[in-house]
Backbone as XML, in Angstrom:
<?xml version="1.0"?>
<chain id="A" units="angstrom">
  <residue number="1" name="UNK">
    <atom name="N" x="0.844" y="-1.161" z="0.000"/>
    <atom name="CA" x="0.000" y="0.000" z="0.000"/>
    <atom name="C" x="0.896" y="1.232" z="0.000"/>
  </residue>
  <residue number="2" name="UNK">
    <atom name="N" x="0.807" y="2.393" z="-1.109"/>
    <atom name="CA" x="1.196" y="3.563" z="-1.055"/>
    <atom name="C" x="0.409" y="4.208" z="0.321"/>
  </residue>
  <residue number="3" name="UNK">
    <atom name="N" x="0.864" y="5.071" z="0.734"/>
    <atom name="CA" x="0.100" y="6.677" z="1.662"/>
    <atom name="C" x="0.579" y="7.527" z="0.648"/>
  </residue>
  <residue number="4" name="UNK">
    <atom name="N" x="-0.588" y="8.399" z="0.526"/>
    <atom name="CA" x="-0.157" y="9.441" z="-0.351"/>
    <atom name="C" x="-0.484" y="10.590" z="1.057"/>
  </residue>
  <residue number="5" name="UNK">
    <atom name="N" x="0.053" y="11.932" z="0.606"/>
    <atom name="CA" x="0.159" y="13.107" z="1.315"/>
    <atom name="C" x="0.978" y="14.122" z="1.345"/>
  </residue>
  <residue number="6" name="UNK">
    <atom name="N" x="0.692" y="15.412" z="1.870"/>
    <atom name="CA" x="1.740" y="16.286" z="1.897"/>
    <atom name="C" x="1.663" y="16.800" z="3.604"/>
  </residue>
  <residue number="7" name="UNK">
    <atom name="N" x="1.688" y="15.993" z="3.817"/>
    <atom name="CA" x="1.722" y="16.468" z="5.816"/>
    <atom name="C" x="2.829" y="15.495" z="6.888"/>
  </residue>
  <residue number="8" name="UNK">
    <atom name="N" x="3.195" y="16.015" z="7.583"/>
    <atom name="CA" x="3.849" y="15.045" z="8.247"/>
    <atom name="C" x="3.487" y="13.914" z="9.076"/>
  </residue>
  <residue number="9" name="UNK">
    <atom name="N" x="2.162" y="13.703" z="9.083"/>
    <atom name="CA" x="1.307" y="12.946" z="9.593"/>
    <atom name="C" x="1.157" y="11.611" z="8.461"/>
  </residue>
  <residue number="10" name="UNK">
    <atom name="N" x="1.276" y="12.213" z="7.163"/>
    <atom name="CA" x="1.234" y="11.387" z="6.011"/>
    <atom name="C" x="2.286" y="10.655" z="5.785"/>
  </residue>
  <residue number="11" name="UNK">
    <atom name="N" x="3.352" y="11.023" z="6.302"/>
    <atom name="CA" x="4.758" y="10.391" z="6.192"/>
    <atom name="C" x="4.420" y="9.720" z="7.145"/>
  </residue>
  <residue number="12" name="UNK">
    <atom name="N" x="4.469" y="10.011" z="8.431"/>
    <atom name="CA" x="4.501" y="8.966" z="9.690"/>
    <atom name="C" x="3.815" y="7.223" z="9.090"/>
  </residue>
  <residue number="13" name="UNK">
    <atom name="N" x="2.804" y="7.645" z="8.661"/>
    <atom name="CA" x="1.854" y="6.981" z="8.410"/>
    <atom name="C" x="1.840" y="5.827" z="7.295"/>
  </residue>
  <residue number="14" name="UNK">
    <atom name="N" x="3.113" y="6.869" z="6.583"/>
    <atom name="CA" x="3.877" y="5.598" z="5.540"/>
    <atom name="C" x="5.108" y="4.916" z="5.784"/>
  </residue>
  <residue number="15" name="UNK">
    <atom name="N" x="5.311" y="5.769" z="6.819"/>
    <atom name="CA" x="6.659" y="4.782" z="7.882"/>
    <atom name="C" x="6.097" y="3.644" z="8.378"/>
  </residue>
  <residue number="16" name="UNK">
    <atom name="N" x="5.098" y="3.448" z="8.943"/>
    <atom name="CA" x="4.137" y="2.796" z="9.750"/>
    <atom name="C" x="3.912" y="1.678" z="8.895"/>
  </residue>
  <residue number="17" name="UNK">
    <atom name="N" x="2.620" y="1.927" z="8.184"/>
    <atom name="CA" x="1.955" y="0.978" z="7.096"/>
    <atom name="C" x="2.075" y="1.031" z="5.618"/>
  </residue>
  <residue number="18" name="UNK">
    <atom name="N" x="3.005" y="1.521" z="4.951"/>
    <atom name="CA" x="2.815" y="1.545" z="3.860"/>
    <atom name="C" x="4.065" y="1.154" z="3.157"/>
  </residue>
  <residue number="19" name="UNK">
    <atom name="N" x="3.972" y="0.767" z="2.256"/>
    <atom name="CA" x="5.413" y="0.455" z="1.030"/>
    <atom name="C" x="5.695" y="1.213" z="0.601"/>
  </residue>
  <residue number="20" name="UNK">
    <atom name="N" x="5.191" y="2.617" z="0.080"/>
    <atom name="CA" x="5.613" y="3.439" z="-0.525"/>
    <atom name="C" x="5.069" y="5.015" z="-0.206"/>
  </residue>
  <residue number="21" name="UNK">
    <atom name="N" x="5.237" y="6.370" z="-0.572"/>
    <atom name="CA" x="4.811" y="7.512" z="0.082"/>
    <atom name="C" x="4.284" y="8.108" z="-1.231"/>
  </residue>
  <residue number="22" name="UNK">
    <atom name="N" x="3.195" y="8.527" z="-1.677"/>
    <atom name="CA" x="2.657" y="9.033" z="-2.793"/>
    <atom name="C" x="2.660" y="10.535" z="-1.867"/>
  </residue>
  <residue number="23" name="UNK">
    <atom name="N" x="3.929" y="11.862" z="-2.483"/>
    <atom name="CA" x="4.201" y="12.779" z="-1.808"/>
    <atom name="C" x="3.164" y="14.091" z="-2.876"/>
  </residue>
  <residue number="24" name="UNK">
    <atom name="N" x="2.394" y="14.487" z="-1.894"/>
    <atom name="CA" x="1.270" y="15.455" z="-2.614"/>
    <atom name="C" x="2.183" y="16.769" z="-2.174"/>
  </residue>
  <residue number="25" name="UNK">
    <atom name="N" x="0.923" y="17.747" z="-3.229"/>
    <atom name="CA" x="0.804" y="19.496" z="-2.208"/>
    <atom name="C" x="2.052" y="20.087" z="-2.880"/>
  </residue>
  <residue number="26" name="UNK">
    <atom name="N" x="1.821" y="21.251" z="-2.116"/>
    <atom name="CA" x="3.169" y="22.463" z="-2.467"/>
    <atom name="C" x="4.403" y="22.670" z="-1.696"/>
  </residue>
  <residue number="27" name="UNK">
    <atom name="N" x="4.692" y="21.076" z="-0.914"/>
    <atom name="CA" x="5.723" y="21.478" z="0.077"/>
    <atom name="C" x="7.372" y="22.002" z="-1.233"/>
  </residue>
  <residue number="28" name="UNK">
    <atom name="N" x="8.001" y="22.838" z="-0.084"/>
    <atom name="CA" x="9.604" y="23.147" z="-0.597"/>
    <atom name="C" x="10.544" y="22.032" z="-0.344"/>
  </residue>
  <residue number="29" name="UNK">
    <atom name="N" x="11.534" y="22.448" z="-1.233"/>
    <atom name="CA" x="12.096" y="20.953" z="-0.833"/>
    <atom name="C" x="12.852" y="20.899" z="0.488"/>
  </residue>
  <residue number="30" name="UNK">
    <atom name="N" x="13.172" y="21.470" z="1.676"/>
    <atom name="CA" x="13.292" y="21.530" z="2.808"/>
    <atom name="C" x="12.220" y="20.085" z="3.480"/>
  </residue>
  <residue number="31" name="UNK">
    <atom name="N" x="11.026" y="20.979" z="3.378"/>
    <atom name="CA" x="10.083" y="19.939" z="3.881"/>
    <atom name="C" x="9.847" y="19.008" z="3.453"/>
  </residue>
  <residue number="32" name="UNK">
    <atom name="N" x="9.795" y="18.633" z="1.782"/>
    <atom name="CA" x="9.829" y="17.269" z="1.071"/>
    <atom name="C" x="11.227" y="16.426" z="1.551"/>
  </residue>
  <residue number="33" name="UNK">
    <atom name="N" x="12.500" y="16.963" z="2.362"/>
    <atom name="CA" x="13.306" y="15.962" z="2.344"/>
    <atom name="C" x="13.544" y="15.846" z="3.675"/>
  </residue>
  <residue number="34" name="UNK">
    <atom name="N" x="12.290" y="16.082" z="4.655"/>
    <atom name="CA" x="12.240" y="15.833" z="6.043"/>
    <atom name="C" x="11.055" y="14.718" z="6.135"/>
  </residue>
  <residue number="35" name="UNK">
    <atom name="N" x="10.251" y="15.165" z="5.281"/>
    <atom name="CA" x="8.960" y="13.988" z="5.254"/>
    <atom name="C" x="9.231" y="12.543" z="4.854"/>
  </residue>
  <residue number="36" name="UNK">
    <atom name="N" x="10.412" y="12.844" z="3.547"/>
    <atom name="CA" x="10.876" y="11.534" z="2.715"/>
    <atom name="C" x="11.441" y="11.082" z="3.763"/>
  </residue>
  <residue number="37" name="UNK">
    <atom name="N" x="12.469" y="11.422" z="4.697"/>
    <atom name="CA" x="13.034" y="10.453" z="5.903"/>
    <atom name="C" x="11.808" y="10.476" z="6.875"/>
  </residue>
  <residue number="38" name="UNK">
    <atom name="N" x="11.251" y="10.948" z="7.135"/>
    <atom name="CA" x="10.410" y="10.312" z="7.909"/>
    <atom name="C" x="9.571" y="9.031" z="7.593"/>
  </residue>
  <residue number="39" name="UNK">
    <atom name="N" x="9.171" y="9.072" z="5.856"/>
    <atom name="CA" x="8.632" y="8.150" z="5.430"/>
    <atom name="C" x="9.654" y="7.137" z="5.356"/>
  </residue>
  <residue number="40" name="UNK">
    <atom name="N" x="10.976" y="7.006" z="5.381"/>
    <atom name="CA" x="11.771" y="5.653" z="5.345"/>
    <atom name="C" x="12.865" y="5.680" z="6.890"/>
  </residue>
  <residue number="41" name="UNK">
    <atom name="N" x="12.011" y="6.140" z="7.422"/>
    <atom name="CA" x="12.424" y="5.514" z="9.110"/>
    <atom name="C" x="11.975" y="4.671" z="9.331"/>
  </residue>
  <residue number="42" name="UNK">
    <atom name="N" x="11.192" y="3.756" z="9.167"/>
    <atom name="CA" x="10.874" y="2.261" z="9.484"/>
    <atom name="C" x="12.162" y="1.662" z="9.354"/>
  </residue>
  <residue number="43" name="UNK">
    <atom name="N" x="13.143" y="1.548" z="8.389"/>
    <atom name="CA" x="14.088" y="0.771" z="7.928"/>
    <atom name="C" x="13.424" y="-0.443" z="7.436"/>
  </residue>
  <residue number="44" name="UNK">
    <atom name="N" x="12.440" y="-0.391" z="6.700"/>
    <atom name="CA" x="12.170" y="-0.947" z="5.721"/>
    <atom name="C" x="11.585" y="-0.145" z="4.539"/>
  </residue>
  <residue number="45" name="UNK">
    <atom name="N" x="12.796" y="-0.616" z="3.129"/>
    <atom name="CA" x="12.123" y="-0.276" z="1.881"/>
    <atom name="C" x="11.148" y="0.634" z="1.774"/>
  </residue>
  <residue number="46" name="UNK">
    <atom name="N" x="10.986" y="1.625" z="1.633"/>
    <atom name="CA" x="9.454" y="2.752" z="0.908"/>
    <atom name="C" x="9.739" y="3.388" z="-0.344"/>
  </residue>
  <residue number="47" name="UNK">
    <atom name="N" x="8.910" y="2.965" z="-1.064"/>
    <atom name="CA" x="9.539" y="3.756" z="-2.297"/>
    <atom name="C" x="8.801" y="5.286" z="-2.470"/>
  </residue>
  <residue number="48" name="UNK">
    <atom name="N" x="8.990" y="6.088" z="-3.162"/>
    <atom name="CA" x="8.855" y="7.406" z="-3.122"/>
    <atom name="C" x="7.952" y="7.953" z="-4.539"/>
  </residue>
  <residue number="49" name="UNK">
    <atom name="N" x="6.988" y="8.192" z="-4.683"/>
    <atom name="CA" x="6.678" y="8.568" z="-5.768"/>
    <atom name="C" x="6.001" y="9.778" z="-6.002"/>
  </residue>
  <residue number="50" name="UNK">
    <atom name="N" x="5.941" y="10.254" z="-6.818"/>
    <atom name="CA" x="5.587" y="11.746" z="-7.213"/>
    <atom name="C" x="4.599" y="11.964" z="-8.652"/>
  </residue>
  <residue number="51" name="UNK">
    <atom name="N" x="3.842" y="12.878" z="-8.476"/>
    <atom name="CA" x="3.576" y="13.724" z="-9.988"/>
    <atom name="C" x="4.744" y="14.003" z="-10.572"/>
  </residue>
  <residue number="52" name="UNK">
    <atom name="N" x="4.205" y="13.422" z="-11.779"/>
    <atom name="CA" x="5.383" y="14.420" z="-13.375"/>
    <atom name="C" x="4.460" y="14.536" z="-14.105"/>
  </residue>
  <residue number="53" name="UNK">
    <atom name="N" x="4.555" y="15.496" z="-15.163"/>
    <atom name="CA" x="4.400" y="16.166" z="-16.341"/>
    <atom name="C" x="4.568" y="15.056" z="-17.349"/>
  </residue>
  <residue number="54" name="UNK">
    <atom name="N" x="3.306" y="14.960" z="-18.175"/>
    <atom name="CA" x="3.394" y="14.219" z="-19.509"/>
    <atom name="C" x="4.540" y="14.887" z="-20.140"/>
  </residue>
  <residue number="55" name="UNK">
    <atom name="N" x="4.883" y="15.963" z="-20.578"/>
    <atom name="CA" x="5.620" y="16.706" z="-21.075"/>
    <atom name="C" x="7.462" y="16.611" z="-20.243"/>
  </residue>
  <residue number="56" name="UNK">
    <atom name="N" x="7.414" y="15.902" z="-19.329"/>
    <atom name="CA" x="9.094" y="16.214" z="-18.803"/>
    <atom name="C" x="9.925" y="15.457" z="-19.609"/>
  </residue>
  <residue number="57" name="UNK">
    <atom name="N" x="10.417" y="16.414" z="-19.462"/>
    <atom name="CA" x="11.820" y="15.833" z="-19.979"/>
    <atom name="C" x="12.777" y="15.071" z="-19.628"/>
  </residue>
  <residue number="58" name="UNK">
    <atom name="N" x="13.639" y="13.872" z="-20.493"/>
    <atom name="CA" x="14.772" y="12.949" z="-19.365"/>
    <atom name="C" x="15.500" y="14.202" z="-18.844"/>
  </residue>
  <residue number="59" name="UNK">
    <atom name="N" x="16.125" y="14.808" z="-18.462"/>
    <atom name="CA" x="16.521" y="15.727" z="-17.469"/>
    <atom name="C" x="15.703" y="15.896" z="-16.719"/>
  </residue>
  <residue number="60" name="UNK">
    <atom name="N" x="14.610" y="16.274" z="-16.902"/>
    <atom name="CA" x="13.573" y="16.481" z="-15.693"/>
    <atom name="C" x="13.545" y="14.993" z="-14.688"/>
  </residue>
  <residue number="61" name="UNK">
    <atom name="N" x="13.261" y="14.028" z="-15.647"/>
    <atom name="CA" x="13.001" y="12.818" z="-15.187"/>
    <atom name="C" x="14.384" y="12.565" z="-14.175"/>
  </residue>
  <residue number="62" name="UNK">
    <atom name="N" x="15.738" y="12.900" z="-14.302"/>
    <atom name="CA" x="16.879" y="12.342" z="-13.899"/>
    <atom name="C" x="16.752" y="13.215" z="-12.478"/>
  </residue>
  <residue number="63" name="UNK">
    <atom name="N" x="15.817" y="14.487" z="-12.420"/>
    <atom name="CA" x="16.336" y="15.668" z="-11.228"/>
    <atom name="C" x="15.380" y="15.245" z="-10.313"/>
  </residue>
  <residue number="64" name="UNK">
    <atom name="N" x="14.141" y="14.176" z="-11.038"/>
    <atom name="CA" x="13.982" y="13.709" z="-9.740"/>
    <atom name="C" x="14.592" y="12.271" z="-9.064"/>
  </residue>
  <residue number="65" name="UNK">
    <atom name="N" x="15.271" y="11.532" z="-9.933"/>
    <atom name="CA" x="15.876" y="10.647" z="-9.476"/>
    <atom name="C" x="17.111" y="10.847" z="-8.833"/>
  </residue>
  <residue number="66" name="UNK">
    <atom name="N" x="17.464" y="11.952" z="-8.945"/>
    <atom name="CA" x="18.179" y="12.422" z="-7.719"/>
    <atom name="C" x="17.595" y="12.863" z="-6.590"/>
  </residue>
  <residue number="67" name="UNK">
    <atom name="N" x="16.454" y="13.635" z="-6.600"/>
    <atom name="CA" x="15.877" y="13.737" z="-5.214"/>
    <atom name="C" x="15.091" y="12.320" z="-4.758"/>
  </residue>
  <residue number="68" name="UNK">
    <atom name="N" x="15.519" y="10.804" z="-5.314"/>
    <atom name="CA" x="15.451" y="10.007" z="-4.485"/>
    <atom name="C" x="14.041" y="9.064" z="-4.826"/>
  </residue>
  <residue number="69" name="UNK">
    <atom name="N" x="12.889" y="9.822" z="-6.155"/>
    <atom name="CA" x="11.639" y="9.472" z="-6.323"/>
    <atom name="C" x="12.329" y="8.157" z="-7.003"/>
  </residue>
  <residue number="70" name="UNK">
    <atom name="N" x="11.514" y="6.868" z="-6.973"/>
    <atom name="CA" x="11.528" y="5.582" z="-7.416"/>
    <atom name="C" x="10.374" y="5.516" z="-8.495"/>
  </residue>
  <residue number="71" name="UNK">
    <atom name="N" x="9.121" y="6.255" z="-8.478"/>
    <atom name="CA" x="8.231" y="6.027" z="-9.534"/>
    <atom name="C" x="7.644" y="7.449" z="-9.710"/>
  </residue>
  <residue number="72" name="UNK">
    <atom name="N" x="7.295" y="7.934" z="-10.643"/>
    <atom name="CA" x="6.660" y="9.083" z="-11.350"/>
    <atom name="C" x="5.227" y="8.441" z="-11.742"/>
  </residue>
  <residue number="73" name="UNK">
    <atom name="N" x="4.325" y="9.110" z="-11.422"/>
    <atom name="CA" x="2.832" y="9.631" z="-12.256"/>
    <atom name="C" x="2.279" y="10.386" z="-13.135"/>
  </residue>
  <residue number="74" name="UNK">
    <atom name="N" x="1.978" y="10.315" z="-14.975"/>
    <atom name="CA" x="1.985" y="11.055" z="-15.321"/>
    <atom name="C" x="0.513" y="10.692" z="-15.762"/>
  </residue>
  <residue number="75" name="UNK">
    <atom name="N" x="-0.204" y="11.904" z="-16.513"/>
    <atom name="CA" x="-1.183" y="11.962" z="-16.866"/>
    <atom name="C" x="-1.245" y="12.639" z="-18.224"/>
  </residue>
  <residue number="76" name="UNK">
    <atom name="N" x="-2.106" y="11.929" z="-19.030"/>
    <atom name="CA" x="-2.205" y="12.770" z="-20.467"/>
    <atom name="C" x="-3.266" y="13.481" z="-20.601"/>
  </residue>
  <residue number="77" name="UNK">
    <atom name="N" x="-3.242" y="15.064" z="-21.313"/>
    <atom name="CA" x="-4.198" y="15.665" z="-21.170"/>
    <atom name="C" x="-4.752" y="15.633" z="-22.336"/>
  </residue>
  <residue number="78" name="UNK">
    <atom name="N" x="-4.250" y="15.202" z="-23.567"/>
    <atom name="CA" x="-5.339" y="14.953" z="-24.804"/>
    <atom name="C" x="-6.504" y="14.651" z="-24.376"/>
  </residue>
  <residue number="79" name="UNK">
    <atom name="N" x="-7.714" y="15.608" z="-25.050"/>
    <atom name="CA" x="-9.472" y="15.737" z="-24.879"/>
    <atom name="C" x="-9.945" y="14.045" z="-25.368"/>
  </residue>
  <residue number="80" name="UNK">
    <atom name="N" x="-9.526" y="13.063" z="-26.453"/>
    <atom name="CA" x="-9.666" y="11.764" z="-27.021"/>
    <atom name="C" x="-8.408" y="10.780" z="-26.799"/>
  </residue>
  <residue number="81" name="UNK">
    <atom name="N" x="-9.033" y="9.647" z="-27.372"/>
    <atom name="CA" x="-8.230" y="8.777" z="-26.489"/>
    <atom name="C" x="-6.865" y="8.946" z="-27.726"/>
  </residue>
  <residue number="82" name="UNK">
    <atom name="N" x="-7.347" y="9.277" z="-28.740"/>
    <atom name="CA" x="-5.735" y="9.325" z="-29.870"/>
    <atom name="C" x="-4.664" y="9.761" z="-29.455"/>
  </residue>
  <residue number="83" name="UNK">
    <atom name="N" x="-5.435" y="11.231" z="-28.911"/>
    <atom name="CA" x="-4.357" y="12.143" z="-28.368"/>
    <atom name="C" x="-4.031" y="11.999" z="-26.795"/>
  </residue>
  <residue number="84" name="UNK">
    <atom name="N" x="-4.583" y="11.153" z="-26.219"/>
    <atom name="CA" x="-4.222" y="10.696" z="-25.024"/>
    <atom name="C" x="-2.908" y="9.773" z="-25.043"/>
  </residue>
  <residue number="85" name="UNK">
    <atom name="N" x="-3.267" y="8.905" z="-26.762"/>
    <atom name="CA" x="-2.283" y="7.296" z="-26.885"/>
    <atom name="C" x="-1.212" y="8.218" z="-27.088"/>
  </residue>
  <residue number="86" name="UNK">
    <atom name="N" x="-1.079" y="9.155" z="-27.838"/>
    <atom name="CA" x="-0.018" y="9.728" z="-28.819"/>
    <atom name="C" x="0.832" y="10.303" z="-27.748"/>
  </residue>
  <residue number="87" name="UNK">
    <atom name="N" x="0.520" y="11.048" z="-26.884"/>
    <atom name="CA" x="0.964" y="11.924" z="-25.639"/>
    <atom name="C" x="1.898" y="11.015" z="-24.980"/>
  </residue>
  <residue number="88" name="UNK">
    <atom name="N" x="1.542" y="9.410" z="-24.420"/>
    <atom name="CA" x="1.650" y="8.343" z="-23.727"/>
    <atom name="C" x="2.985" y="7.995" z="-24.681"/>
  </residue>
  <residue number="89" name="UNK">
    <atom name="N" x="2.345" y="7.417" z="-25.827"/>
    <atom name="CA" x="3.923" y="7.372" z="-26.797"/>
    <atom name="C" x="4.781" y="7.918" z="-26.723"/>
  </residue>
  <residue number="90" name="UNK">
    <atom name="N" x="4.399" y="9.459" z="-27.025"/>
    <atom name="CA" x="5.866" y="10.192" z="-26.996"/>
    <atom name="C" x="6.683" y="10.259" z="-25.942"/>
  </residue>
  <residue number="91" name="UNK">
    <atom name="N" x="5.810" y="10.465" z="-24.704"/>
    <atom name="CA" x="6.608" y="9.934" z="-23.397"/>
    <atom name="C" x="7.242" y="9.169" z="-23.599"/>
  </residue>
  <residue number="92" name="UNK">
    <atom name="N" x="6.660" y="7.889" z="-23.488"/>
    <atom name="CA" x="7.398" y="6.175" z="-23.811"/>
    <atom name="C" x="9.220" y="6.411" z="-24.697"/>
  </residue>
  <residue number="93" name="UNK">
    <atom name="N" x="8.892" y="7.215" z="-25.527"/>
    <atom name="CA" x="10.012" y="7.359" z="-26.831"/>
    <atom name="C" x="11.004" y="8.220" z="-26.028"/>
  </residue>
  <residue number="94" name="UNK">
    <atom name="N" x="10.507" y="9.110" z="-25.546"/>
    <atom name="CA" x="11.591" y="10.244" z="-24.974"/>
    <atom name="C" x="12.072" y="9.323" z="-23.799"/>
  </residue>
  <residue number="95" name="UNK">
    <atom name="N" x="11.560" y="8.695" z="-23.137"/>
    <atom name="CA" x="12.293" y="8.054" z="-21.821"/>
    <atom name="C" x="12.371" y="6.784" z="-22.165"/>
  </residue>
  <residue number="96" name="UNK">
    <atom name="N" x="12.549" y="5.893" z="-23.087"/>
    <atom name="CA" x="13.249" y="4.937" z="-23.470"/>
    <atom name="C" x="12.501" y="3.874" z="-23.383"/>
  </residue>
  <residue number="97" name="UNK">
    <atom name="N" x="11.200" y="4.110" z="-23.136"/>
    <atom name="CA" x="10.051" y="2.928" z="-22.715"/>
    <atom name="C" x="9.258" y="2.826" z="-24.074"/>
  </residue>
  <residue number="98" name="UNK">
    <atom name="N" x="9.723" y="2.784" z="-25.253"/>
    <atom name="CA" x="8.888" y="2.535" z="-26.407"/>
    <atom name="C" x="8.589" y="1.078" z="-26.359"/>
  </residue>
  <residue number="99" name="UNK">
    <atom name="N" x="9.575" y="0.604" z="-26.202"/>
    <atom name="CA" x="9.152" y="-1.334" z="-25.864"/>
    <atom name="C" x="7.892" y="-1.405" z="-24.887"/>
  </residue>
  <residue number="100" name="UNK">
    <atom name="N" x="7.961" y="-0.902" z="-23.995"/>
    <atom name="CA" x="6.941" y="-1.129" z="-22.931"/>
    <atom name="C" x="5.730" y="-0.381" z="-23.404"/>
  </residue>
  <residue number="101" name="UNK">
    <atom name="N" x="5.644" y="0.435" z="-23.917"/>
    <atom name="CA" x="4.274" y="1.555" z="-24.793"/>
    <atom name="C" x="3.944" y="0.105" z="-25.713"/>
  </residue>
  <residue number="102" name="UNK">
    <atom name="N" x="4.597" y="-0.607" z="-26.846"/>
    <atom name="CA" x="4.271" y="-1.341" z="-27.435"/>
    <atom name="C" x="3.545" y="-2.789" z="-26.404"/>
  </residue>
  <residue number="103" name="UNK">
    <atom name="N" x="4.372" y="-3.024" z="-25.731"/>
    <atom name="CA" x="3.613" y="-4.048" z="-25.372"/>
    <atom name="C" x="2.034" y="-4.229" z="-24.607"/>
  </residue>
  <residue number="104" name="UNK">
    <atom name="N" x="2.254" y="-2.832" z="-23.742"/>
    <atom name="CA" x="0.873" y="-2.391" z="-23.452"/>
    <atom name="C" x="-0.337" y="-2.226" z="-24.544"/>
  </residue>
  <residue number="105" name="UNK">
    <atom name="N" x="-0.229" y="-1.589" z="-25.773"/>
    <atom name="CA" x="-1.030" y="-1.382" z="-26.669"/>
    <atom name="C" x="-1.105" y="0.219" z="-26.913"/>
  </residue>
  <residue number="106" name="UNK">
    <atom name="N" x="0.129" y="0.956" z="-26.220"/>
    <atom name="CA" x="-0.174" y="2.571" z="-26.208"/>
    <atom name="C" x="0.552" y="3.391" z="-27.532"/>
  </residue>
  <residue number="107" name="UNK">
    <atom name="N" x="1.093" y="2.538" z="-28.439"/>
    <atom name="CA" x="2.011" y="2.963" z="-29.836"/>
    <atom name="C" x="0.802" y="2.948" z="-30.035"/>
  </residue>
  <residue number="108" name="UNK">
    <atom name="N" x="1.511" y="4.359" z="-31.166"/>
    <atom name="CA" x="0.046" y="5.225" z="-32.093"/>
    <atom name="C" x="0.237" y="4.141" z="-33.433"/>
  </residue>
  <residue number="109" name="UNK">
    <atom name="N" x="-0.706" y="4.271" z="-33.980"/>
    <atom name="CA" x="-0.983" y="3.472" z="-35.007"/>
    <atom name="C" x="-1.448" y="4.579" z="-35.959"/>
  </residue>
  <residue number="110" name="UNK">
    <atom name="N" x="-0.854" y="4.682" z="-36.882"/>
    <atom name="CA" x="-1.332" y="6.043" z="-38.148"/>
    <atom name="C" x="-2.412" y="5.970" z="-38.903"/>
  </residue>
  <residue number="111" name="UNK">
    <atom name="N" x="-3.283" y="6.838" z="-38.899"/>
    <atom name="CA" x="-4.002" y="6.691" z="-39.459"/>
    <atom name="C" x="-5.570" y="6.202" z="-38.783"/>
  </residue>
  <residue number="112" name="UNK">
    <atom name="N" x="-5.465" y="5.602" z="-37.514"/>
    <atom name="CA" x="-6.357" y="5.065" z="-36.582"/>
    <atom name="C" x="-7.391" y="6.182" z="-36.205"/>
  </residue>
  <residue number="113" name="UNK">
    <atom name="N" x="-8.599" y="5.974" z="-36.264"/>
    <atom name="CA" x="-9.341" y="6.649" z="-35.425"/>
    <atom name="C" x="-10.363" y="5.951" z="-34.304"/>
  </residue>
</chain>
């Protein structure tokens, strides 16, 4: 089980019971890297995950794997599902997951409506 949150109550809470910390809200990174140890004071494993941008970039992607995130969430904002697949693809392509876009079924297919 993730805890998601942006409170320190939310961390505790994924120290406690959870595998991983789904880190919400507008904290600075001061407070995001007091919560993240709080969330892996159990001394067991928590993985760390965050919102990203359909749109980031591998640099973007790498600045948070330095601040320690293990999984990213992204969301596509295409209005149909084309431009939802296509969005998903290009992600996939820019971060090296075109194999994995294919095997899911998320490669655009030309011409498809």
């Amino acid at each position: 089980m993730h805890v998601g949150g942006s409170s320190p109550a939310a961390a505790r809470r994924a120290a406690k019971y959870g595998a991983g910390w789904f880190a919400g809200g507008m904290l600075g990174p001061a407070d995001r890297i007091a919560q993240l140890e709080t969330a892996r004071s159990s001394g067991r494993p928590i993985e760390y995950t965050r919102w990203g941008s359909i749109s980031l970039t591998v640099e973007g992607a790498d600045g948070f794997a330095r601040q320690g995130v293990d999984r990213l969430v992204v969301s596509p904002s295409g209005a149909t599902w084309p431009e939802q697949r296509d969005e998903l693809s290009a992600f996939a392509d820019r971060h090296g997951l075109a194999s994995t876009a294919d095997r899911h079924g998320l490669a655009s297919t030309a011409g498809e409506t």
